[in-house]
PDB file of N, H, CA, C and O in Angstrom:
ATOM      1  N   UNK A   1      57.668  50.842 -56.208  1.00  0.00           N
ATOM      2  CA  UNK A   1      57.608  51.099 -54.798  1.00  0.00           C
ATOM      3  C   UNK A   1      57.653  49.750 -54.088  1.00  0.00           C
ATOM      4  O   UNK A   1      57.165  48.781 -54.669  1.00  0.00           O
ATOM      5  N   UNK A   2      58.164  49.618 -52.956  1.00  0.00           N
ATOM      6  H   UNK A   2      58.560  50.406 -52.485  1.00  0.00           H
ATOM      7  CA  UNK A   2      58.151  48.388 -52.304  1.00  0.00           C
ATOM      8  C   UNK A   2      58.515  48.926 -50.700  1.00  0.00           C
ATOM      9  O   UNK A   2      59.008  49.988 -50.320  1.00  0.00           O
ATOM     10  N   UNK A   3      58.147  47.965 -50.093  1.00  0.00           N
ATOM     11  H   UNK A   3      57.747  47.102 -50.402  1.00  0.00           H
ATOM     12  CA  UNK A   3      58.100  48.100 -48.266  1.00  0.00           C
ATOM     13  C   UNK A   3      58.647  46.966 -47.807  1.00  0.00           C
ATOM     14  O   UNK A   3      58.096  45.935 -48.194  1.00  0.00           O
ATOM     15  N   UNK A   4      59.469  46.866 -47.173  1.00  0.00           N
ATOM     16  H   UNK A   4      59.917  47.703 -46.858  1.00  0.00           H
ATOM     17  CA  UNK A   4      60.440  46.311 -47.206  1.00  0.00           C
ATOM     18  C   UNK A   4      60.613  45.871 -45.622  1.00  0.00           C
ATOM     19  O   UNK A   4      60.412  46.929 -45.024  1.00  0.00           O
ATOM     20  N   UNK A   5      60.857  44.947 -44.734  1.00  0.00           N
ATOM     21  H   UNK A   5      61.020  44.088 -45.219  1.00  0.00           H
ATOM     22  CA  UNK A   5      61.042  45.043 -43.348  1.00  0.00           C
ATOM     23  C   UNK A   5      61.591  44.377 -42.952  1.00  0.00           C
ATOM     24  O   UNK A   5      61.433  43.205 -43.294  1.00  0.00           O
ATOM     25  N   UNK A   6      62.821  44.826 -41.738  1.00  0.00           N
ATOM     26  H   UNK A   6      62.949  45.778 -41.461  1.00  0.00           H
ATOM     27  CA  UNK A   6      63.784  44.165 -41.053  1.00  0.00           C
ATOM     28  C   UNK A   6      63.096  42.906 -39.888  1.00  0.00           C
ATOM     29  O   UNK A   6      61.954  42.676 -39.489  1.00  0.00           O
ATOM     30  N   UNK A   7      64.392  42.313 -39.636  1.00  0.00           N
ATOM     31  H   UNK A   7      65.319  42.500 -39.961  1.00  0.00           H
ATOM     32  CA  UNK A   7      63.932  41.345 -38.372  1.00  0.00           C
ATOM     33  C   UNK A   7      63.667  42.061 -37.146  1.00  0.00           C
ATOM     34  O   UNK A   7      63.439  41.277 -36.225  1.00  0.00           O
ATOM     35  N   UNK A   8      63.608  43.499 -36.754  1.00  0.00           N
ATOM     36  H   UNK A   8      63.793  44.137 -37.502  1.00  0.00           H
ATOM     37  CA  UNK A   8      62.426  43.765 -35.500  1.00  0.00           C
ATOM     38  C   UNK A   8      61.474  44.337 -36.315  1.00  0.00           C
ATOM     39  O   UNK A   8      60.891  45.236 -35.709  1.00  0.00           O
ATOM     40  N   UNK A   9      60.986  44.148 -37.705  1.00  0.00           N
ATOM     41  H   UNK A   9      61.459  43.418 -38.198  1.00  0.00           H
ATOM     42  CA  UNK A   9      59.466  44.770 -37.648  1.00  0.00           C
ATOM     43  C   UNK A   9      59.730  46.009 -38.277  1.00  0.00           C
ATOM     44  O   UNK A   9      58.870  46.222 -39.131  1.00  0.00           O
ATOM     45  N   UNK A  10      60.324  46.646 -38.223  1.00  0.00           N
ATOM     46  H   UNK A  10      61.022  46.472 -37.529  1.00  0.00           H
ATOM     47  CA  UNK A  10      60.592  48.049 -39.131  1.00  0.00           C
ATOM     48  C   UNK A  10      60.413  48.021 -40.313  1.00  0.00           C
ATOM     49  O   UNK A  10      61.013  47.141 -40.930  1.00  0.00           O
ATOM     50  N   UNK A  11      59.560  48.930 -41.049  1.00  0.00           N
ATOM     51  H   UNK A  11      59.073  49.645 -40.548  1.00  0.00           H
ATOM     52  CA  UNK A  11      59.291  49.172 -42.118  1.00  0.00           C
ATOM     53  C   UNK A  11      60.120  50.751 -43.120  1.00  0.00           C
ATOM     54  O   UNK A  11      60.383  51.921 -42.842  1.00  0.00           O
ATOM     55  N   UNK A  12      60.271  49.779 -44.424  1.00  0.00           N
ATOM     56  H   UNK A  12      60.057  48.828 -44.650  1.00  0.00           H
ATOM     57  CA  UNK A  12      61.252  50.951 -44.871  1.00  0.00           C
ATOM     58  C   UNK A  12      60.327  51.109 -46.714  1.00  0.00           C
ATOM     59  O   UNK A  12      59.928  50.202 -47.444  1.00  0.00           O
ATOM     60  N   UNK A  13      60.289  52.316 -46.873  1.00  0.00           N
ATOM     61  H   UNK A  13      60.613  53.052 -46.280  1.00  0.00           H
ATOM     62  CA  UNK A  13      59.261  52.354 -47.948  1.00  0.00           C
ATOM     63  C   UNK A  13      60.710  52.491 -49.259  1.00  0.00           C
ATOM     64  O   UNK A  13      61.698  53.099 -48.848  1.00  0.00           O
ATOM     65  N   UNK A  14      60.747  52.164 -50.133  1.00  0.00           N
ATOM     66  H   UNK A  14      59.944  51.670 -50.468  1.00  0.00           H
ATOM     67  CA  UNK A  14      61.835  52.507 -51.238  1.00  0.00           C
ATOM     68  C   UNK A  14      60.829  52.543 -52.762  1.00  0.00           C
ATOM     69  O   UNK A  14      60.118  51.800 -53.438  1.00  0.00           O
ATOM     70  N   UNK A  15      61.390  54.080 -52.724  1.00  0.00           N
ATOM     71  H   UNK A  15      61.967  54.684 -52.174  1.00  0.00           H
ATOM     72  CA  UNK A  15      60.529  54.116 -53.885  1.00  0.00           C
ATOM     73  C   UNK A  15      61.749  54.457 -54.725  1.00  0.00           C
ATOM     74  O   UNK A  15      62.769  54.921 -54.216  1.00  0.00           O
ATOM     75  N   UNK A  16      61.610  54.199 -56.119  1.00  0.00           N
ATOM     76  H   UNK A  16      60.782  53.822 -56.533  1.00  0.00           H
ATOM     77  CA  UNK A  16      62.186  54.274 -57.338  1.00  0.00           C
ATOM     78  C   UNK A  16      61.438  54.853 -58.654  1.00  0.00           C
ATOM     79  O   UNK A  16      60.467  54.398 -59.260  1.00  0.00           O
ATOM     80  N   UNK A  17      62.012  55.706 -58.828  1.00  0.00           N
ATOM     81  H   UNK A  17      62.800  56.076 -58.336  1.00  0.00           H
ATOM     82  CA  UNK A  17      61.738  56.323 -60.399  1.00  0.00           C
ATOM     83  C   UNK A  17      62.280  55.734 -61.380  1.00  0.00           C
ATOM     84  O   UNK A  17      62.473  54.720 -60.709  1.00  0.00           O
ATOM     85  N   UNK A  18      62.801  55.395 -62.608  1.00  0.00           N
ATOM     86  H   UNK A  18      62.644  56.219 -63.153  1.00  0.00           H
ATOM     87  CA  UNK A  18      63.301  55.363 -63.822  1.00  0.00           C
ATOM     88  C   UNK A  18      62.431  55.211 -64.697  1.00  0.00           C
ATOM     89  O   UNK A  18      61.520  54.417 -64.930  1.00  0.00           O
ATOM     90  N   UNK A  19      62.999  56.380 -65.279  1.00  0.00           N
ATOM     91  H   UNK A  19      63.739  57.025 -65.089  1.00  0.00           H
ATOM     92  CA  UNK A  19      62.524  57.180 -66.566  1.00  0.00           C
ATOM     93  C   UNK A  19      63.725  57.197 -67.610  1.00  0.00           C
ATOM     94  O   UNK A  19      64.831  57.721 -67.476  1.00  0.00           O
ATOM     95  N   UNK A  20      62.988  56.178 -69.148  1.00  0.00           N
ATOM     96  H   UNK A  20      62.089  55.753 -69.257  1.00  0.00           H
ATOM     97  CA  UNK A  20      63.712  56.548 -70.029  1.00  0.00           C
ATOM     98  C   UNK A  20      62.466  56.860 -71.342  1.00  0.00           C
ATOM     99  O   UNK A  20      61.448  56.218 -71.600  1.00  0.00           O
ATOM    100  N   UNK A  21      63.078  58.202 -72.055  1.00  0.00           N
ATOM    101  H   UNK A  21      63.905  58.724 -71.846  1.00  0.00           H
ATOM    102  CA  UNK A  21      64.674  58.482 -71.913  1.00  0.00           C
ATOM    103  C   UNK A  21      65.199  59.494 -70.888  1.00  0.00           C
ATOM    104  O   UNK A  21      64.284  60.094 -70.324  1.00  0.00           O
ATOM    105  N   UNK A  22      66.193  59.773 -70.574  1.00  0.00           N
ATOM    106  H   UNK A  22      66.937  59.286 -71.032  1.00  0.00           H
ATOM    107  CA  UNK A  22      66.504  60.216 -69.594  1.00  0.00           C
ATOM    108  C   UNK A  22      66.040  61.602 -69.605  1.00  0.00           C
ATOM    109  O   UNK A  22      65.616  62.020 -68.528  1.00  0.00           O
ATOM    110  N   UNK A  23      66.034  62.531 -70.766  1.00  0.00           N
ATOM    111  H   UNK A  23      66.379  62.191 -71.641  1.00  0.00           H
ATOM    112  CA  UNK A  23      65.491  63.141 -71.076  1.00  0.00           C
ATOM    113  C   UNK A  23      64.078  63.865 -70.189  1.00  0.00           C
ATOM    114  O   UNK A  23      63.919  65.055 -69.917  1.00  0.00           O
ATOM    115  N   UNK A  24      63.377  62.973 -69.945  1.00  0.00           N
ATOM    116  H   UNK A  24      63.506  62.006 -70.166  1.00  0.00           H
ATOM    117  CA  UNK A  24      61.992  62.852 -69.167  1.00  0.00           C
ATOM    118  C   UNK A  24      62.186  63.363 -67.831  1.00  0.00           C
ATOM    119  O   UNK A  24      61.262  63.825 -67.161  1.00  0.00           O
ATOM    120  N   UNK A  25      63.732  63.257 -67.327  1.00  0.00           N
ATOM    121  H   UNK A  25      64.482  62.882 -67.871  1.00  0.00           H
ATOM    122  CA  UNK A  25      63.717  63.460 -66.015  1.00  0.00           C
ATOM    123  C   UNK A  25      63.571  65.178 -65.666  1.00  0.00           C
ATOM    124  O   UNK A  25      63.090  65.519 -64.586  1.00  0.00           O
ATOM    125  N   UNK A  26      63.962  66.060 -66.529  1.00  0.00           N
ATOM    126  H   UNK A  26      64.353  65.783 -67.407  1.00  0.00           H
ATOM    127  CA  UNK A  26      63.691  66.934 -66.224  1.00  0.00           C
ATOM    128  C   UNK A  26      62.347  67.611 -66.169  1.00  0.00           C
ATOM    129  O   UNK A  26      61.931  68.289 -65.230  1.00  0.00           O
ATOM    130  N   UNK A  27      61.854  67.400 -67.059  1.00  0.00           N
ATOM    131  H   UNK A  27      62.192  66.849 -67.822  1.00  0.00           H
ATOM    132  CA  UNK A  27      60.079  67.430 -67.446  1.00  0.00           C
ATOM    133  C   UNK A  27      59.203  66.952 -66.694  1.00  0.00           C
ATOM    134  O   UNK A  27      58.017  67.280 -66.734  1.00  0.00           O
ATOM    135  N   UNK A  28      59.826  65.898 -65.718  1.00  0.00           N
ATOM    136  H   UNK A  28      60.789  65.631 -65.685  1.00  0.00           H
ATOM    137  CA  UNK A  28      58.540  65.261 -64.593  1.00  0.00           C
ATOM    138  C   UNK A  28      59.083  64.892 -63.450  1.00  0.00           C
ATOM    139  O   UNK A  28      58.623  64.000 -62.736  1.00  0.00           O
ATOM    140  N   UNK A  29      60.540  65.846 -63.103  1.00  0.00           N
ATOM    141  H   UNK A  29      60.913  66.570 -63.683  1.00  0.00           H
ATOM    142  CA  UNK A  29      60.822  65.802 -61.762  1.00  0.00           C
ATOM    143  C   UNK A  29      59.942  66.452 -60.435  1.00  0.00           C
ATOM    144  O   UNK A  29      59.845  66.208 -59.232  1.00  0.00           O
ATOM    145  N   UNK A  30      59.404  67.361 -61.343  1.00  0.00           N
ATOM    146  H   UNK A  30      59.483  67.559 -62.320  1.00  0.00           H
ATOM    147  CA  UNK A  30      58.548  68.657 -60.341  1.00  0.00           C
ATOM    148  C   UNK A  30      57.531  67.669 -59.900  1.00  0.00           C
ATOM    149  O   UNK A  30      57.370  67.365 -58.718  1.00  0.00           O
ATOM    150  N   UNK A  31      56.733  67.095 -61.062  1.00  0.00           N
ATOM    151  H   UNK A  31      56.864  67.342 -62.022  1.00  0.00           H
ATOM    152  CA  UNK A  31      55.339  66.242 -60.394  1.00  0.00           C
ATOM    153  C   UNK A  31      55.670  64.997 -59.815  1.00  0.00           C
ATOM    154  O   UNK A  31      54.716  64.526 -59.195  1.00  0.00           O
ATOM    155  N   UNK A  32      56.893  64.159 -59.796  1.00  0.00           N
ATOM    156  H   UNK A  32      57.668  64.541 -60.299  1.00  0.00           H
ATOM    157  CA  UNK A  32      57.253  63.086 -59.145  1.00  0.00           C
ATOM    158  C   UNK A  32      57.463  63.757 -57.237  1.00  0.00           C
ATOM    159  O   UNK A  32      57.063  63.119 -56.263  1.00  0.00           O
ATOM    160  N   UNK A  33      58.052  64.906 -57.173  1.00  0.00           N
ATOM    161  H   UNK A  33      58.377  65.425 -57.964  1.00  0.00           H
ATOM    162  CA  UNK A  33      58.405  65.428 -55.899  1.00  0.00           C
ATOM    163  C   UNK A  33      57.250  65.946 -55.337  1.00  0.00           C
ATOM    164  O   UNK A  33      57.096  66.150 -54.132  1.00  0.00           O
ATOM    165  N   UNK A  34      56.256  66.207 -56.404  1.00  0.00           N
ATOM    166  H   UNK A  34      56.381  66.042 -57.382  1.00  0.00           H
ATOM    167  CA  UNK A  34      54.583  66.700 -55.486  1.00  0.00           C
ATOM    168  C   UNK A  34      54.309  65.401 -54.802  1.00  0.00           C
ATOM    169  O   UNK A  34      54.208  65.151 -53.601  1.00  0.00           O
ATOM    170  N   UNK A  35      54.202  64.541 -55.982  1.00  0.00           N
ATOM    171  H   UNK A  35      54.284  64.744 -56.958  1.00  0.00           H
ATOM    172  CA  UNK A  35      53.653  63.228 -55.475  1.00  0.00           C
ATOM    173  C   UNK A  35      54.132  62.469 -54.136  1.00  0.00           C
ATOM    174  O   UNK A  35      53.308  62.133 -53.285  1.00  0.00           O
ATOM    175  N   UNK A  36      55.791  62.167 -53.972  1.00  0.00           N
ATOM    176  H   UNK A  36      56.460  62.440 -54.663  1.00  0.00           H
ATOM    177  CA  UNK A  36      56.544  61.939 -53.067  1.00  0.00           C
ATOM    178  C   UNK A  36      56.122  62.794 -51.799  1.00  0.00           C
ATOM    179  O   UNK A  36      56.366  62.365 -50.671  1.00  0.00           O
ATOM    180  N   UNK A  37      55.660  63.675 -51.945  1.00  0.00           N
ATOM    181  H   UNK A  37      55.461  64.023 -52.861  1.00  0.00           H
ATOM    182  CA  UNK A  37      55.762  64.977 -50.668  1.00  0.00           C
ATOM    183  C   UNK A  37      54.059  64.252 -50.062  1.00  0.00           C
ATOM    184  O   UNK A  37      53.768  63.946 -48.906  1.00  0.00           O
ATOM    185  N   UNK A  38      53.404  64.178 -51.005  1.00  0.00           N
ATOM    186  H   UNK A  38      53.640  64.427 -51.944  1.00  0.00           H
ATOM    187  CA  UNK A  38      51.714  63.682 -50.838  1.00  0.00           C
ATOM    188  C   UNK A  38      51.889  62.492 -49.799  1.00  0.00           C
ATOM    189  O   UNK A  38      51.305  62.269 -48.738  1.00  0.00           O
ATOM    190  N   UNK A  39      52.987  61.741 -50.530  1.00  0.00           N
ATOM    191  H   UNK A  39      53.461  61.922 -51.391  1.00  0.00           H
ATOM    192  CA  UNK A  39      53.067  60.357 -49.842  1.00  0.00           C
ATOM    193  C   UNK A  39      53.484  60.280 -48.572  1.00  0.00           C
ATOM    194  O   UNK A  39      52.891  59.545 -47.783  1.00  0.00           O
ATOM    195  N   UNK A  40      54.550  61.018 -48.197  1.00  0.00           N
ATOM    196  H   UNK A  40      55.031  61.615 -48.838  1.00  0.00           H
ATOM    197  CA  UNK A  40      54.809  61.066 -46.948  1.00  0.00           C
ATOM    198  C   UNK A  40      53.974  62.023 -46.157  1.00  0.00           C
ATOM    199  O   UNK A  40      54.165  61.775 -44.966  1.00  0.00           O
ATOM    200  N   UNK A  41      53.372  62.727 -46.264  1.00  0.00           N
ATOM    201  H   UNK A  41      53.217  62.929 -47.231  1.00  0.00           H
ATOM    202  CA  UNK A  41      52.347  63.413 -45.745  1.00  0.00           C
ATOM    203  C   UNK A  41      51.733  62.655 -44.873  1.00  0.00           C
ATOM    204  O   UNK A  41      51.794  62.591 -43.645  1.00  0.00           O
ATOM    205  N   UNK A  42      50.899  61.869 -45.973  1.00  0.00           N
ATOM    206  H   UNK A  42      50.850  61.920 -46.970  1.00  0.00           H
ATOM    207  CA  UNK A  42      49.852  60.836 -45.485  1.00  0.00           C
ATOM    208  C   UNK A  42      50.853  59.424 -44.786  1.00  0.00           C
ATOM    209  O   UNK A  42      50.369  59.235 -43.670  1.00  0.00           O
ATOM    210  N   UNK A  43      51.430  58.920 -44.900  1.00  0.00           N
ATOM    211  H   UNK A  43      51.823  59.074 -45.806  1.00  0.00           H
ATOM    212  CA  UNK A  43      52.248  58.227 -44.432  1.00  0.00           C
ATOM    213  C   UNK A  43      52.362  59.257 -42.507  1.00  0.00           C
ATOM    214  O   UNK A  43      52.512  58.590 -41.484  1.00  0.00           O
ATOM    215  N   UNK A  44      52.315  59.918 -42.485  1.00  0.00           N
ATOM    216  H   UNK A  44      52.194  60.460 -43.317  1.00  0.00           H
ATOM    217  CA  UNK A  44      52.932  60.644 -41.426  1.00  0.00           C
ATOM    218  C   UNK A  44      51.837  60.916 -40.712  1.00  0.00           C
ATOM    219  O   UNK A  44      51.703  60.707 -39.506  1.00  0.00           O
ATOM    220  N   UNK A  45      50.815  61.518 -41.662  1.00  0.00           N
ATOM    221  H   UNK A  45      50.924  61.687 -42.641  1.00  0.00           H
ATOM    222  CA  UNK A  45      49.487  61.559 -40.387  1.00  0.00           C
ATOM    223  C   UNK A  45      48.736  60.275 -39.908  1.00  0.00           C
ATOM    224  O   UNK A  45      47.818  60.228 -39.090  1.00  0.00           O
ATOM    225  N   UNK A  46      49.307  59.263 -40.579  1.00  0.00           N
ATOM    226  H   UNK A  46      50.053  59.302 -41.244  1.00  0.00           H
ATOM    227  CA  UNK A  46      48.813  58.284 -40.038  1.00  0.00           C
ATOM    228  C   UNK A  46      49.431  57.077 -39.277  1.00  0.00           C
ATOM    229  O   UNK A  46      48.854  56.055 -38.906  1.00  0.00           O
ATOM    230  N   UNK A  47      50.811  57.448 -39.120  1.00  0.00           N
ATOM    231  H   UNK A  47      51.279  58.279 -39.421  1.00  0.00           H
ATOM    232  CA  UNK A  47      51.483  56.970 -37.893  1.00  0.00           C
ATOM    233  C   UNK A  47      51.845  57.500 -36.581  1.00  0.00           C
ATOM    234  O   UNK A  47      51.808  58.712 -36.365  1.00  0.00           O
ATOM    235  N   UNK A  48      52.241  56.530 -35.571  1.00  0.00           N
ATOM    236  H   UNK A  48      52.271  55.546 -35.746  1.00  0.00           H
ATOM    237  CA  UNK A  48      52.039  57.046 -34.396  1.00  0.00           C
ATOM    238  C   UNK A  48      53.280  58.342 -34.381  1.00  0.00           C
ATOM    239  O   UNK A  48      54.085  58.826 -35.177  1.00  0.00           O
ATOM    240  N   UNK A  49      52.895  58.520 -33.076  1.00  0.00           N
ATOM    241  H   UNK A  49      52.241  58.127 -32.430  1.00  0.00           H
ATOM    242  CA  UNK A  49      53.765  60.058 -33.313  1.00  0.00           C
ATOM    243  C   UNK A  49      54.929  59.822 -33.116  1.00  0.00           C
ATOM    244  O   UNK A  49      55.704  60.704 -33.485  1.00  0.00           O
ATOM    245  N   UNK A  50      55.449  58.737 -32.555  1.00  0.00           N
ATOM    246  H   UNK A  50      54.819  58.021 -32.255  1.00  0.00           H
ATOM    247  CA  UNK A  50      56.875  58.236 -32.209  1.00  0.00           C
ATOM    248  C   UNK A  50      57.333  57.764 -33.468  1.00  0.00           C
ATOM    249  O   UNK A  50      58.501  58.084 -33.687  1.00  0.00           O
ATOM    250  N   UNK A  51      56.792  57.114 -34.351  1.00  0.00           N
ATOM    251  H   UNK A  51      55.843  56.854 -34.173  1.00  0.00           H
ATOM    252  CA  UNK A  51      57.201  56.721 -35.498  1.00  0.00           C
ATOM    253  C   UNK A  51      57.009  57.515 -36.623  1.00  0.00           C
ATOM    254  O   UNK A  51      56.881  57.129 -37.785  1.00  0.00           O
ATOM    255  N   UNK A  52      56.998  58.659 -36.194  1.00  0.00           N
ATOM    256  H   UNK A  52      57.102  58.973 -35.250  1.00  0.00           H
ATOM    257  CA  UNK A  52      56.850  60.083 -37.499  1.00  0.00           C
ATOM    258  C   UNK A  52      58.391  59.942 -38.105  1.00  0.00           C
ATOM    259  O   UNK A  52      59.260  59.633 -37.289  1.00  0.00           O
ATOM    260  N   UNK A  53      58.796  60.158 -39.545  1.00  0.00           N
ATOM    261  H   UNK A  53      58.090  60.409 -40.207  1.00  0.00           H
ATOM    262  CA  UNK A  53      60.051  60.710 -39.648  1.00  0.00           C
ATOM    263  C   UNK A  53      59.506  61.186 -41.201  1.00  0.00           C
ATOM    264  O   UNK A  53      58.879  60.633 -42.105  1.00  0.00           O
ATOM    265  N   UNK A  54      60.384  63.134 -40.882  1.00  0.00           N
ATOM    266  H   UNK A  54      60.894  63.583 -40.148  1.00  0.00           H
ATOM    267  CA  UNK A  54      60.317  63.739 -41.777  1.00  0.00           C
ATOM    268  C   UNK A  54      61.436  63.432 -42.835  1.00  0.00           C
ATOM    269  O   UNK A  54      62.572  63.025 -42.589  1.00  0.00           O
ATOM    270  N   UNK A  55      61.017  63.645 -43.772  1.00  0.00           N
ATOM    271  H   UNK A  55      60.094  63.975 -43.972  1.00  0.00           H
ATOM    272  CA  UNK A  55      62.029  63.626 -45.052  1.00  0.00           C
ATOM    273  C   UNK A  55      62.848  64.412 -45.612  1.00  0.00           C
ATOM    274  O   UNK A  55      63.471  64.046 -46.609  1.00  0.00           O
TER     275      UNK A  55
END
């Protein structure tokens, strides 16, 4: 995961999975997308309301 920010200040979250063997990806896509969904959740209730963006 990393956060990342432009020259006005904007913040951009980039998250990355890789999983080997690739194999894995099917088996722990479901709980990677709970998790992701958690994150922006909270990410969201805790910014201002102008700076909400759904996913």
């Amino acid at each position: 995961m990393q956060v990342l920010t432009d020259a006005e200040g904007t913040a951009t979250l980039v998250w990355t999975t890789d999983l080997l063997p690739h194999e894995l990806v099917e088996h722990l896509s479901e709980a990677y997308e709970v998790m992701f969904n958690e994150l922006v959740a909270a990410v969201n209730e805790h910014s201002a309301p102008s700076a909400q963006q759904s996913f």
